[in-house]
C-alpha angles and dihedrals in degrees: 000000000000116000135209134248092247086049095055099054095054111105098192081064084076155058102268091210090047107034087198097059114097105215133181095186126084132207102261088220110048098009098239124146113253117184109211093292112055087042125110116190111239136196080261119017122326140302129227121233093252091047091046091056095048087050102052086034086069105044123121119242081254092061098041092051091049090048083055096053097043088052093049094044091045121015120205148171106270101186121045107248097203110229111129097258091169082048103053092035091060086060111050087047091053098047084053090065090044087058099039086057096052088068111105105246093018105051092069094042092053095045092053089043098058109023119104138242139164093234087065086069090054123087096202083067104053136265107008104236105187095161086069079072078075112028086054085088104060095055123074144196088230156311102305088041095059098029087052100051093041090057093054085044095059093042100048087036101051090055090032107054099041081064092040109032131227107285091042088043080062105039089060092046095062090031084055094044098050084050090061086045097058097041094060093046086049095045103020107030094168105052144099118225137176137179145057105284095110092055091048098047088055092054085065105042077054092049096042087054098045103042086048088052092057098037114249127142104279088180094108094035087055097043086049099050090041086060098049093047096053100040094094101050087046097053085045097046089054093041087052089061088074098031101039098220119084097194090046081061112039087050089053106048092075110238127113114240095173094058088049090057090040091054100047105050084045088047096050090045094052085046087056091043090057096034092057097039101045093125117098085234090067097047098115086044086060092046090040088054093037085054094042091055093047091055084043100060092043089049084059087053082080100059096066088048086050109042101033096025 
C-alpha cells in the first residue's frame, strides 16, 4: 500500500524503535507505536521494550521470584514474533473443511450442516441454528471458490493483522462473516449461501478506513475492491444479453452479492472503530462499539422474519 507525503511523515505511523515499520498497536503503558518486535504480550495489550525494563527494574525480590518460577513451570513466548498467526490459522481451518468435504458421504453433510440460510432463523421452519451465520464461512462451492478467497485472504492478512493485531484481526473476520449473514437474510431471504466472501470484503472495508485514517494512498485498495464488487453484475449483465433477464442471471452465476456488500460496510465500520479508538485509554469504548454493532446486526435478524415470513 502507497503512502502520502503527509503519512509518511507521521511518526506515530511507525514503530518508534524501527522508523520503517509501519505499526497500528501501541505500548499500553507510554502509547507509542511498536511494530511485532519490539511487542510483549501483556495481560492487556503489549508492552514496549523500554516499558518492559522499567517494569521488571522496580519489582520487588517477591515478583521477580515468582516471574522465575512461572517461566520455569510454563514456558511462553514473551515477544510477538509477527507472522500472521489468525491469519494463517483461518486458513488452514478452513482448508480442513474443504478437505473433509471432499470425503464421499461427508462432504454434503458438512456442507448442510454448516451453510447458511435465512429459513434457519425462522421457527416455522424448523431448529433455529444461528451459529450456521458463522460457519457459513468455512464451507465452500469448490476449489477455485475456496482457493480464491483464501489467496486474498493471505495477501490482505499478512499486511492487516501486523497493524491490528490478532485478536482485533479476528474480531473483524467473524464481524465481517456474520455482515455478510445478515445482508443476505435482509436482500435475499430465500437463499442458501456458503463461503468466505463476507469475511474478506470486510477486510477491505477495514483496510480501505484505516489506511484512509493514517494517511496512506487508498487508490489501489479502492480500484480492488471496485472490481470484486462488480464482477458479478458484470458477468450477469453479459450473460443477460443471451437470456434477456438480468436478475435471472445475477441470481444463477453463483456468487453473493449481498454478503459482499454485508461484509464491507461492516467491515468499514469495525476499521473506523479501531481507527478512532486506537489509544489504550479507549480500550473499553472500542469493546463497548465492537459489542453495539454486534447487537445491531442480530436486531436486524428480526426485519426479514417480519417482512417475508
Amino acid at each position: 500500500m502507497s503512502t502520502t507525503e503527509e503519512f509518511r511523515r507521521n511518526s506515530d505511523n511507525f514503530c518508534y524503535r524501527h522508523p520503517d515499520r509501519q505499526s497500528f498497536v501501541l505500548c499500553q503503558r507510554c502509547l507509542r507505536t511498536v511494530c511485532p518486535e519490539c511487542r510483549t504480550p501483556a495481560a492487556v495489550g503489549v508492552i514496549c521494550p523500554e516499558c518492559m525494563a522499567q517494569q521488571r527494574a522496580v519489582a520487588t525480590p517477591a515478583q521477580k521470584k515468582a516471574q522465575r518460577r512461572w517461566a520455569r513451570s510454563r514456558p511462553v513466548a514473551v515477544v510477538a514474533d509477527g507472522r500472521p498467526t489468525a491469519t494463517l490459522a483461518i486458513i488452514a481451518i478452513t482448508g480442513l473443511a474443504y478437505i473433509i468435504g471432499l470425503i464421499p458421504g461427508v462432504g454434503g453433510l458438512l456442507t448442510n450442516a454448516l451453510a447458511f440460510s435465512p429459513l434457519y432463523l425462522v421457527p416455522q421452519f424448523g431448529p433455529i441454528e444461528p451459529w450456521r451465520l458463522f460457519t457459513a464461512a468455512l464451507v465452500h462451492s469448490g476449489f477455485f471458490h475456496v482457493g480464491l478467497n483464501m489467496l486474498v485472504l493471505w495477501f490482505l492478512g499478512r499486511n492487516l493483522e501486523p497493524l491490528l493485531g490478532r485478536g482485533r484481526f479476528a474480531v473483524l473476520y467473524l464481524l465481517g462473516a456474520l455482515g455478510g449473514s445478515v445482508a443476505v437474510a435482509l436482500l435475499a431471504p430465500t437463499t442458501f449461501v456458503v463461503g468466505a466472501s463476507g469475511a474478506i470484503f470486510a477486510l477491505f472495508g477495514a483496510l480501505l478506513v484505516i489506511g484512509r485514517h493514517i494517511g496512506a494512498d487508498i487508490r489501489v485498495i479502492a480500484v480492488l475492491i471496485g472490481i470484486n464488487f462488480a464482477w458479478p453484475f458484470v458477468v450477469a449483465f453479459i450473460t443477460s444479453l443471451g437470456s434477456g433477464s438480468f436478475v435471472t442471471a445475477l441470481n444463477n452465476i453463483g456468487v453473493s452479492w449481498q454478503a459482499h456488500l454485508g461484509g464491507l460496510v461492516v467491515g468499514a465500520v469495525v476499521g473506523l472503530i479501531y481507527a478512532r479508538t486506537r489509544s489504550t485509554r479507549q480500550r473499553g469504548l472500542q469493546t463497548a462499539l465492537l459489542i453495539a454493532l454486534t447487537v445491531a446486526l442480530i436486531a436486524l435478524l428480526v426485519v426479514p422474519a417480519v417482512v417475508y415470513f
